[in-house]
VEXNUKE-553400 format. One record per residue (C-alpha): residue number from 1; chain; x, y, z. Coordinates in Angstrom, 2 decimals. Each point is the difference from the previous one (the first is absolute). Layout:
N
seq->NUM&mol->A&u->X&v->Y&w->Z
...
//
This chain:
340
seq->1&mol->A&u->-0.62&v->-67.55&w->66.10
seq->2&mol->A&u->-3.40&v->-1.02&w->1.24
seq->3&mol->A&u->-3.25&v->1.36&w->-1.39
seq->4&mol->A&u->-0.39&v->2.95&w->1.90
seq->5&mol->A&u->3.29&v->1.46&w->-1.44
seq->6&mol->A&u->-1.02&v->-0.30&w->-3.28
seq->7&mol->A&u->-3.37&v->1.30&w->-0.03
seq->8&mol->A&u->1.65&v->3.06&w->1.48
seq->9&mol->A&u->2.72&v->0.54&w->-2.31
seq->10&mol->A&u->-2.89&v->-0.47&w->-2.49
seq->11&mol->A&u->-2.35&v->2.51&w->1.17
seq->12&mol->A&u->3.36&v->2.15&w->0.60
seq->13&mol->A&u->1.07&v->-0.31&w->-3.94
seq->14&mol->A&u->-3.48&v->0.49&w->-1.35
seq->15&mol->A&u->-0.30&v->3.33&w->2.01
seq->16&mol->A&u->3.15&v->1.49&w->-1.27
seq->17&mol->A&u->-1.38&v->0.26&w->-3.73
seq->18&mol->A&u->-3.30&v->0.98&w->1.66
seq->19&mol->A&u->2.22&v->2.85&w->1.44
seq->20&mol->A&u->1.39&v->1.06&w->-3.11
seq->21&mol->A&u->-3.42&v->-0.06&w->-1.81
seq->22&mol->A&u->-1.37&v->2.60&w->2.63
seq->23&mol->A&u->3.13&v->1.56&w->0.02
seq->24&mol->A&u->-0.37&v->0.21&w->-3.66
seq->25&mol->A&u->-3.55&v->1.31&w->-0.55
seq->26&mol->A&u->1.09&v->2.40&w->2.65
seq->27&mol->A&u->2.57&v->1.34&w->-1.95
seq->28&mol->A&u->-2.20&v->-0.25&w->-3.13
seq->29&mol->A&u->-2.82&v->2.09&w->1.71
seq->30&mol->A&u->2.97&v->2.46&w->1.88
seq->31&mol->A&u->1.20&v->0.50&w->-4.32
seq->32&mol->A&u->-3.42&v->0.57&w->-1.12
seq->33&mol->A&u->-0.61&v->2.32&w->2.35
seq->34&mol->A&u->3.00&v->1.64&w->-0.58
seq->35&mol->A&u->-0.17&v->0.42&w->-3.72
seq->36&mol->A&u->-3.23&v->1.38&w->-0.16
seq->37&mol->A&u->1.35&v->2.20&w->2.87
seq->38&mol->A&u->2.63&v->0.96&w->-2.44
seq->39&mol->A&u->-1.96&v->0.48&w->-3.30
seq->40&mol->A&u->-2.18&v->2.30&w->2.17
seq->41&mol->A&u->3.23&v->1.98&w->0.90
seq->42&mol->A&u->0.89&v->0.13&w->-3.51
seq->43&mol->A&u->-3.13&v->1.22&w->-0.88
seq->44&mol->A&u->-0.39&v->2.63&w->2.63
seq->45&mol->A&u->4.17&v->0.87&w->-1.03
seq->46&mol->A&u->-1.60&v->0.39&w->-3.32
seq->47&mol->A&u->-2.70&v->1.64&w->0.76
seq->48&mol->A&u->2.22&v->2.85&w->2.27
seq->49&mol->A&u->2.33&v->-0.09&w->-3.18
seq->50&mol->A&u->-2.52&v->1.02&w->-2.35
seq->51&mol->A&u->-1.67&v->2.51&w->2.14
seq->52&mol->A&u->3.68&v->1.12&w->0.51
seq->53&mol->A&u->0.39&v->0.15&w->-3.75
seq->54&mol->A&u->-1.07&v->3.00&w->-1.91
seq->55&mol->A&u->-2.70&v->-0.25&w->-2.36
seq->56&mol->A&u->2.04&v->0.41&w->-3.03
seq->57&mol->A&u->2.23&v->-2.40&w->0.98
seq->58&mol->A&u->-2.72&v->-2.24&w->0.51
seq->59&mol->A&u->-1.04&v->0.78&w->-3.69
seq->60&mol->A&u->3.19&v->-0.53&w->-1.28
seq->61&mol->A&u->0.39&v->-3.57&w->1.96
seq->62&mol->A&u->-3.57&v->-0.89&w->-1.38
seq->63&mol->A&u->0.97&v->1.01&w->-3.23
seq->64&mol->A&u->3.36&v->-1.96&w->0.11
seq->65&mol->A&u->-2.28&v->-2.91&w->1.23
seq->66&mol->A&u->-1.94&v->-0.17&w->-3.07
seq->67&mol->A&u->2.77&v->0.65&w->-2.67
seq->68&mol->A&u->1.30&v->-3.57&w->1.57
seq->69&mol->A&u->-3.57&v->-1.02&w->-0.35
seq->70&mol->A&u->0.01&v->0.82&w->-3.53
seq->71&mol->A&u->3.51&v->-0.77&w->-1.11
seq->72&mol->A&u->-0.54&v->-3.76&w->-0.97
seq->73&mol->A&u->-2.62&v->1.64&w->-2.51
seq->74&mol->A&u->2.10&v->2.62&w->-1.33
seq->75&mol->A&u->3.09&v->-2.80&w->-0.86
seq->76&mol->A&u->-2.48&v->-1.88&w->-1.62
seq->77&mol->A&u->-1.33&v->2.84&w->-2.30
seq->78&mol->A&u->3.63&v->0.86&w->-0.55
seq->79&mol->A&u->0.89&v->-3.77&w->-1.09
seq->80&mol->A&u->-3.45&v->0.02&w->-2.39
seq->81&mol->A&u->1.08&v->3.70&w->-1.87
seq->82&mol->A&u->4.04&v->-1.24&w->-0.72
seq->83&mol->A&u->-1.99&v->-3.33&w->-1.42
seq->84&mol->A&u->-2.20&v->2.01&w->-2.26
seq->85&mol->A&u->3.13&v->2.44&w->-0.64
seq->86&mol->A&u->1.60&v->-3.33&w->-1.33
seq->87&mol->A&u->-3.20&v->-1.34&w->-1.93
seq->88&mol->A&u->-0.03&v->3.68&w->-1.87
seq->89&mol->A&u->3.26&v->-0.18&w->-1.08
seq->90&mol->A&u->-0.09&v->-3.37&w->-1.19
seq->91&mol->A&u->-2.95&v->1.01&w->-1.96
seq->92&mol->A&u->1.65&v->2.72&w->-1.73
seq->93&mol->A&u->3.40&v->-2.18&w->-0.76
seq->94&mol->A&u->1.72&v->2.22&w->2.67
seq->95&mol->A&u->3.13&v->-1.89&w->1.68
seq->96&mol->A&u->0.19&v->0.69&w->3.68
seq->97&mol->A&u->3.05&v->-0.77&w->1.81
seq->98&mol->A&u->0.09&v->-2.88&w->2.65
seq->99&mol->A&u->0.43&v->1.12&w->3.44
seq->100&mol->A&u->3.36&v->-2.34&w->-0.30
seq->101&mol->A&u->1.18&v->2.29&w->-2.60
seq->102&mol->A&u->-0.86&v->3.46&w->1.47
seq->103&mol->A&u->2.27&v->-1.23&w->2.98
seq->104&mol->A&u->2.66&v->0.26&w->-2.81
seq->105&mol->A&u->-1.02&v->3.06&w->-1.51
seq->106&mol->A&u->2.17&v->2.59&w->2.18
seq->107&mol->A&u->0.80&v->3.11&w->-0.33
seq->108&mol->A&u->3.61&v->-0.69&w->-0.90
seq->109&mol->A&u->-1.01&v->-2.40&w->-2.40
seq->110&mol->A&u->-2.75&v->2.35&w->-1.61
seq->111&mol->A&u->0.50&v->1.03&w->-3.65
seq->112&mol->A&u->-1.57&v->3.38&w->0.84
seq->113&mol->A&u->2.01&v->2.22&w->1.47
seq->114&mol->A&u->-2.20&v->3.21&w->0.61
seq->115&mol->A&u->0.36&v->1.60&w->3.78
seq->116&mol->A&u->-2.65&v->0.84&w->1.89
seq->117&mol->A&u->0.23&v->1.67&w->3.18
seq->118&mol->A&u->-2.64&v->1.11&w->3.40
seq->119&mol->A&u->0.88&v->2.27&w->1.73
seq->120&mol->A&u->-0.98&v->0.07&w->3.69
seq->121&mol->A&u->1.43&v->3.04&w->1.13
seq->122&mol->A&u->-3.55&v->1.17&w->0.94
seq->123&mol->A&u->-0.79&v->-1.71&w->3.71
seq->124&mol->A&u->-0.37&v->3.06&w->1.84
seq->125&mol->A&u->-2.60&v->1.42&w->-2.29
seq->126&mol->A&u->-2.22&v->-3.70&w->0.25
seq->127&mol->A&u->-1.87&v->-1.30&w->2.79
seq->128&mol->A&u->0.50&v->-3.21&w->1.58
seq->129&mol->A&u->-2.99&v->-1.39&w->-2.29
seq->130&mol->A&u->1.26&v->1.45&w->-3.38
seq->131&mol->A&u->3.01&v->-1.07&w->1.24
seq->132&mol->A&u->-0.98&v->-3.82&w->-0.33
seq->133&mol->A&u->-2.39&v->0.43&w->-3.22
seq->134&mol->A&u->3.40&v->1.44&w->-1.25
seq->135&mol->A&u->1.85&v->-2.76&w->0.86
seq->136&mol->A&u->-2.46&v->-3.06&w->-1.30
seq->137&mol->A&u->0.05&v->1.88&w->-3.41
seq->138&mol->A&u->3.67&v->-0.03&w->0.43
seq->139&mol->A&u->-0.85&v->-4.01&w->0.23
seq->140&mol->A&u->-2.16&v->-0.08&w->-2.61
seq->141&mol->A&u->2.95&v->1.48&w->-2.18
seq->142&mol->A&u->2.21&v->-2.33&w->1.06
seq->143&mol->A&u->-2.52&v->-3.46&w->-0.82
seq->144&mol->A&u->-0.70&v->1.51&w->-3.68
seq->145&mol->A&u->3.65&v->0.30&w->-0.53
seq->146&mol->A&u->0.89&v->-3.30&w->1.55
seq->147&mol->A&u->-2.90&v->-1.70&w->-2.07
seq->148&mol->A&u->1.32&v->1.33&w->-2.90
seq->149&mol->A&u->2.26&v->-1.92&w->-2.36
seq->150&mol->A&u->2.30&v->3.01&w->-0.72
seq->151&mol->A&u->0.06&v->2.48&w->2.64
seq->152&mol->A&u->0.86&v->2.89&w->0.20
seq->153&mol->A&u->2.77&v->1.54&w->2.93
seq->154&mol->A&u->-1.96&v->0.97&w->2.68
seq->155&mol->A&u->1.55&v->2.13&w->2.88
seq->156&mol->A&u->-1.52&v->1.61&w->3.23
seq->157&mol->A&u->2.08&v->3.10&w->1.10
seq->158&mol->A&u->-0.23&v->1.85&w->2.86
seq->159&mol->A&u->-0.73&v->-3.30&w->2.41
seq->160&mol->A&u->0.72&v->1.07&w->3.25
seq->161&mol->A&u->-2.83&v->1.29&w->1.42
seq->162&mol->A&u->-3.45&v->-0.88&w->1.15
seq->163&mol->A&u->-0.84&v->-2.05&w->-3.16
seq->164&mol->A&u->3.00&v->-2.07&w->0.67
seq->165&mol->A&u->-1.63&v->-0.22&w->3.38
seq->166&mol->A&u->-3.45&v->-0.78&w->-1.75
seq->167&mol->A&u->1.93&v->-2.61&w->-2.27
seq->168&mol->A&u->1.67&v->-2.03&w->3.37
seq->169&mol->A&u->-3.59&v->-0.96&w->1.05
seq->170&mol->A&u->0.50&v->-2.67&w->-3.34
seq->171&mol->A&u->2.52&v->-2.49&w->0.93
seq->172&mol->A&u->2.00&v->-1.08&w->-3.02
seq->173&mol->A&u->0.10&v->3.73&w->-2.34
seq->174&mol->A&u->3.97&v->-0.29&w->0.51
seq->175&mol->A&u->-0.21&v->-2.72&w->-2.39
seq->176&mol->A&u->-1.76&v->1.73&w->-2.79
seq->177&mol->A&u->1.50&v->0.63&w->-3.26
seq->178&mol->A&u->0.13&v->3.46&w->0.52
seq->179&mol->A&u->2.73&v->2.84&w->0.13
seq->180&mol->A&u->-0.41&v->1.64&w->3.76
seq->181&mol->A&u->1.54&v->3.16&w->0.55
seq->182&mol->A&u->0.44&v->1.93&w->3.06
seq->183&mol->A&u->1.00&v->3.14&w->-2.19
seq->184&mol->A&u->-1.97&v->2.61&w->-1.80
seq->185&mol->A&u->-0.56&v->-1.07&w->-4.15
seq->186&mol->A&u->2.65&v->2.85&w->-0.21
seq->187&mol->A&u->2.80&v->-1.62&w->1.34
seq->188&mol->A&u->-1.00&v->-3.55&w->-1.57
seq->189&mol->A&u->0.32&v->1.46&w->-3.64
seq->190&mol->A&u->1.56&v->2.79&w->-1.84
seq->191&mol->A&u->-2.19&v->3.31&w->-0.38
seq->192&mol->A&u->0.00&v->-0.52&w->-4.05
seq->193&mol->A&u->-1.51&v->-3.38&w->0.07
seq->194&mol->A&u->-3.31&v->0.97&w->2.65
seq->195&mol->A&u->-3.16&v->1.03&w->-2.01
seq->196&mol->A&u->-2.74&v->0.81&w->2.83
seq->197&mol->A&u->-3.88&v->-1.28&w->-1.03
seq->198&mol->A&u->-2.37&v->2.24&w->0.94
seq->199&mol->A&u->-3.08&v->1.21&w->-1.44
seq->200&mol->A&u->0.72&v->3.25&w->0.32
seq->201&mol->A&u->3.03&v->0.15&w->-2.87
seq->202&mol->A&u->-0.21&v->1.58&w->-3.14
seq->203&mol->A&u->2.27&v->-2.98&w->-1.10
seq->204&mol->A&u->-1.94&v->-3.19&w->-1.86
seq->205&mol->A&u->2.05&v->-3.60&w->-0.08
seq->206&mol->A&u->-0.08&v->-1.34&w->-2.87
seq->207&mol->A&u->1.72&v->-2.92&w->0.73
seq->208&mol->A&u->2.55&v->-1.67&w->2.44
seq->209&mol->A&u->3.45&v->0.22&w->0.04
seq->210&mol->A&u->2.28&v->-2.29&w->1.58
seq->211&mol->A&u->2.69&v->2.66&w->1.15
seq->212&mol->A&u->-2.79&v->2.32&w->1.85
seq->213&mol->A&u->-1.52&v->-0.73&w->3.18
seq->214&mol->A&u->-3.82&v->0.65&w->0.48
seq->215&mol->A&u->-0.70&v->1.22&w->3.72
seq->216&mol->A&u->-3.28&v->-0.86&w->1.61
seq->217&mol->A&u->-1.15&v->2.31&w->3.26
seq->218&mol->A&u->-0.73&v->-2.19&w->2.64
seq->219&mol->A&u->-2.54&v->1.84&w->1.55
seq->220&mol->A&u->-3.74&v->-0.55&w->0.55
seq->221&mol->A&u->-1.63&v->3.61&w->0.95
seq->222&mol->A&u->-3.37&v->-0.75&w->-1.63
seq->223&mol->A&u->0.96&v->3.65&w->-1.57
seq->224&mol->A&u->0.97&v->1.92&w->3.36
seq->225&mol->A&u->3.34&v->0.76&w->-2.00
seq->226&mol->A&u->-0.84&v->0.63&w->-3.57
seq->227&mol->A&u->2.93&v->0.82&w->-2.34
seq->228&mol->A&u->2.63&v->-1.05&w->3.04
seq->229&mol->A&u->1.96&v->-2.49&w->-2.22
seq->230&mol->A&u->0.01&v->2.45&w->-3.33
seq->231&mol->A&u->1.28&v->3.05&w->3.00
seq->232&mol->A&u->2.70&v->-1.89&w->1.24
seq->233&mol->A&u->1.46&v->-1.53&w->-3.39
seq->234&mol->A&u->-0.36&v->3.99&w->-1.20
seq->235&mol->A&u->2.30&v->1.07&w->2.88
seq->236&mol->A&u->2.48&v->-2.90&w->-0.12
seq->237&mol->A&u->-0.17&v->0.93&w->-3.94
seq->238&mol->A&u->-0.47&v->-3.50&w->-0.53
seq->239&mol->A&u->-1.86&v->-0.86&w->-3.53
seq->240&mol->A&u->-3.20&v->-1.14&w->-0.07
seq->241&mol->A&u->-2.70&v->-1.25&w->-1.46
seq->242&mol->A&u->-3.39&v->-1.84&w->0.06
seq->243&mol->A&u->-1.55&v->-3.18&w->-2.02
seq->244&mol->A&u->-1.78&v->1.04&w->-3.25
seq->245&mol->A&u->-3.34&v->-0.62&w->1.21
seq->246&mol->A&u->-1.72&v->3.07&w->-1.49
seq->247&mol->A&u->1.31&v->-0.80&w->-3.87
seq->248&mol->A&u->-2.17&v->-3.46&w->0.27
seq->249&mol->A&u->-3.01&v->0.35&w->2.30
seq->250&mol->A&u->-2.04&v->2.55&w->1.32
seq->251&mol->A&u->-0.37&v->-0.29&w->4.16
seq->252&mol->A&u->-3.20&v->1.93&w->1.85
seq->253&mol->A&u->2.07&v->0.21&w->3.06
seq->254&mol->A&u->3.79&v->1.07&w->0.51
seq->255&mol->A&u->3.21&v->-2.04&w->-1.70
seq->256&mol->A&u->1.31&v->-0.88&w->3.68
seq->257&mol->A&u->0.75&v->-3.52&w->0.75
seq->258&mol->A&u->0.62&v->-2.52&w->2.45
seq->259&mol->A&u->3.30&v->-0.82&w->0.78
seq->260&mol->A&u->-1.02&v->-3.45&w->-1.60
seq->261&mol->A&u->-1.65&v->0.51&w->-2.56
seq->262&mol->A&u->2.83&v->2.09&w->-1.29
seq->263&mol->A&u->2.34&v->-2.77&w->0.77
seq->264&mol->A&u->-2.37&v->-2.43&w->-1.85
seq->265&mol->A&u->-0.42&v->2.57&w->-3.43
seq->266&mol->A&u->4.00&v->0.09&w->-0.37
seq->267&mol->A&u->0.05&v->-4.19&w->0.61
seq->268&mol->A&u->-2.04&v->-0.40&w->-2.66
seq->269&mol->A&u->1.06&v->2.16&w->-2.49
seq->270&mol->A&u->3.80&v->-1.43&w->1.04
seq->271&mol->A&u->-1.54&v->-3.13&w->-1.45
seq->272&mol->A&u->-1.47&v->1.07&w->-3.11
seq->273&mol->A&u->-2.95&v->1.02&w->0.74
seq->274&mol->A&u->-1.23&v->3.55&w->-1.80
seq->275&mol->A&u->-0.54&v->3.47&w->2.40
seq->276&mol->A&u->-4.05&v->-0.32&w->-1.12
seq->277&mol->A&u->0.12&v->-4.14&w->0.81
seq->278&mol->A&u->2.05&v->0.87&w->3.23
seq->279&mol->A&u->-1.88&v->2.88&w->1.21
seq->280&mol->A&u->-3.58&v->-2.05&w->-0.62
seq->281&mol->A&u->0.90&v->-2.85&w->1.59
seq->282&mol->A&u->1.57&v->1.40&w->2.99
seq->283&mol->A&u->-2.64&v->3.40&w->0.79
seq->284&mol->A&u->-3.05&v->-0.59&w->2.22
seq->285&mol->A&u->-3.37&v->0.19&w->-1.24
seq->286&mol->A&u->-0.48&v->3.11&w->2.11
seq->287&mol->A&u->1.96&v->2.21&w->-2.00
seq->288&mol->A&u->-2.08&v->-0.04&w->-2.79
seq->289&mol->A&u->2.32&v->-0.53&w->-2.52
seq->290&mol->A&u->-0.69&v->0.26&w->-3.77
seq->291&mol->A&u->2.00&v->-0.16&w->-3.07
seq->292&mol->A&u->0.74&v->2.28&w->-2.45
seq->293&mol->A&u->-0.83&v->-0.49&w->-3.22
seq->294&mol->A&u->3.79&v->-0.68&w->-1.99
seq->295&mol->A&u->-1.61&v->1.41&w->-2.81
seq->296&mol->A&u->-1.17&v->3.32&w->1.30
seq->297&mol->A&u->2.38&v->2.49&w->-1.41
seq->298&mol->A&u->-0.09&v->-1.20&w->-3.77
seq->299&mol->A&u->-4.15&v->0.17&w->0.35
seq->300&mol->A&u->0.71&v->3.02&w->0.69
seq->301&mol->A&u->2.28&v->1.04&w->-2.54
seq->302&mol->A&u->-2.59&v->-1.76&w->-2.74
seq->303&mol->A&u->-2.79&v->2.07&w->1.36
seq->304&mol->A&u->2.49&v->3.18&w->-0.21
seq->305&mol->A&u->0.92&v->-0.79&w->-3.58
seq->306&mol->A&u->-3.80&v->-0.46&w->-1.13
seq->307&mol->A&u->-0.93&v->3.37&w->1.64
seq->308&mol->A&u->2.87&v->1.35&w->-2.16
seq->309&mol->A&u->-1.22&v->-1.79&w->-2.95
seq->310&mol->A&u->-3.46&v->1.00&w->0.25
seq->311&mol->A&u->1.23&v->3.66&w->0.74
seq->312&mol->A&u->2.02&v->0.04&w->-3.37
seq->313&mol->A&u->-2.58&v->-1.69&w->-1.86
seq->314&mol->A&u->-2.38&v->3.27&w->1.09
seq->315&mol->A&u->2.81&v->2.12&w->-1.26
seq->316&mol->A&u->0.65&v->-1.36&w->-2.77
seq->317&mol->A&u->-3.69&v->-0.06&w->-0.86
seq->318&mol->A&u->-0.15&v->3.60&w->0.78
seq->319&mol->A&u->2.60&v->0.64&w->-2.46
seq->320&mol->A&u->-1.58&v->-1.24&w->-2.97
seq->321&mol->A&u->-3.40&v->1.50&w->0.44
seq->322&mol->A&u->2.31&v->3.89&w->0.34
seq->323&mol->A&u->1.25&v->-1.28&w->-3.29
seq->324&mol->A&u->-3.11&v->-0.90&w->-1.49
seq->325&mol->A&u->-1.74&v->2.68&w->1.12
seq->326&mol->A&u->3.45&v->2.59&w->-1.14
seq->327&mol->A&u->-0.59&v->-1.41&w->-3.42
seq->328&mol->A&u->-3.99&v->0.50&w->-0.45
seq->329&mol->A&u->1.18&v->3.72&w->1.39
seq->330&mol->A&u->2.62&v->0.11&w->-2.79
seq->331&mol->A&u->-2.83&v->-1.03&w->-2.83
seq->332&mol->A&u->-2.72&v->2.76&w->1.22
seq->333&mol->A&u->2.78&v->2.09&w->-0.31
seq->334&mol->A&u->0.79&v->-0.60&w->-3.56
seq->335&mol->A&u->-3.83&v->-0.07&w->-1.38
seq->336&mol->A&u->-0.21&v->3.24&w->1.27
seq->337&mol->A&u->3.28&v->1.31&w->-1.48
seq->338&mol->A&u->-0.95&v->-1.76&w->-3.40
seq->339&mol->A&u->-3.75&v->1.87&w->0.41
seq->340&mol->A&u->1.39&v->3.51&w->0.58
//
């Protein structure tokens, strides 16, 4: 191969990488080009899709956006209140369970055996959005009971409609250590066993009975049904009955409840806890609750027995001045019987 040859195949192998290398920043250019052409696509895409959008679905996306934004915040303010819920209770000697232990701590394995029952045979009289607040107080019921060392039996009746709908939007429920029922409460237990709550009863609880099963309405009407529950259990003649609120505290605004809170008074008085301790610990500030004095009704007595008192001791005072003044009548009497 003389020299020619090679200085040829030479030039001819140095230009092939040159080749690539143009073909390259060709291509790189040709890319560029073509993302920014496509993240200007996007944009306008977005920009049709947004002006396609109403404007309260853009609220709602913007407000989804920022309750992502914010989550990270909110877990961490959750974490810091269960630590100070811990600190408290180690302050005051109080033995919580481990969450190793409440795993244990099933229903079936519960040493309290009170029933307590919601009943969602009210869909068609809720909107779609009382229709979920009902159903994440239904949650809330079930993570106090499954926090709780000894829960009670907790059953959701009536599960077939749009709150079981509501409820499949949480993957996982199936699992819970709940009784789901697709019936009404009325086929699920015996007629003599159901006592009704509602506020609206002449009936007072005084306590909770094991063989009974308390009912809880499952409806959130904010009031748009007033006495519905109390109407229903009258024409079903079903008994019924409401908490004993009004024998411990005084309320400014009307006895009805959430359908947690109600859930949370009967958890803690299934515990040990007192109506008064129970009903103060679970009521919000709002309803202004205050407590009776215990001692009322024997200040009252005492003040009724000193009025009594001070009316006989007037009396009785009375009396003895008509006798004193009987006997300075019987003396004139005789000097003038001895003058004549």
């Amino acid at each position: 191969m003389d020299e020619m040859e090679i200085q040829t195949e030479l030039s001819d192998s140095n230009q092939v990488p040159l080749l690539k290398d143009t073909e390259q920043e060709s291509g790189n250019s040709n890319g560029a080009s073509n993302d920014v052409q496509d993240q200007d696509l996007a944009e306008s895409n977005s920009s049709d899709t947004s002006q396609q959008l109403s404007k309260r679905m853009q609220r709602k996306i913007r407000k989804r956006e920022q309750w992502l934004a914010n989550l990270p915040a909110k877990r961490a303010k959750e974490r810091e209140k269960y630590k100070l819920k811990r600190q408290a209770a180690r302050a005051n000697n109080e033995v919580l369970p481990s969450r190793k232990k409440l795993k244990e701590c099933t229903m079936a394995n519960s040493s309290c055996k009170v029933r307590v029952c919601i009943d969602l045979d009210f869909d068609d009289l809720m909107n779609p959005r009382d229709i979920g607040k009902c159903v994440k107080q239904m949650m809330r019921c079930y993570t106090l009971n499954r926090r709780t060392e000894n829960p009670m039996q907790l059953y959701f009746t009536s599960f077939n409609g749009k709150s079981e709908q509501e409820m499949n939007k949480n993957n996982g429920y199936m699992n819970w250590d709940v009784h789901f029922e697709k019936n009404a409460y009325t086929d699920v237990f015996s007629k003599d066993e159901i006592i009704y709550l509602s506020s609206e009863s002449d009936n007072i609880i005084s306590d909770l009975d094991d063989t009974k099963v308390y009912i809880i309405g499952g409806l959130v009407d904010h009031n748009a049904h007033k006495g519905l529950c109390h109407r229903l259990a009258e024409e079903k003649k079903i008994a019924h009955a409401q908490l004993p609120i009004s024998e411990f505290l005084d309320l400014k605004s009307r006895k009805v409840l959430t359908i947690d809170h109600v859930f949370e008074i009967l958890l803690g008085v299934s515990q040990g806890l007192s109506w008064k301790d129970a009903f103060l610990k679970v009521l919000p500030q709002r309803k202004g609750a205050i407590v009776k004095e215990e001692n009322s009704s024997d200040t009252c007595t005492d003040v009724k027995n000193s009025e009594n008192a001070c009316i006989n001791t007037e009396n009785t005072f009375t009396h003895k001045e008509l006798s004193a003044l009987s006997e300075v009548n019987k003396i004139e009497v005789e000097e003038k019987l001895s003058e004549t």
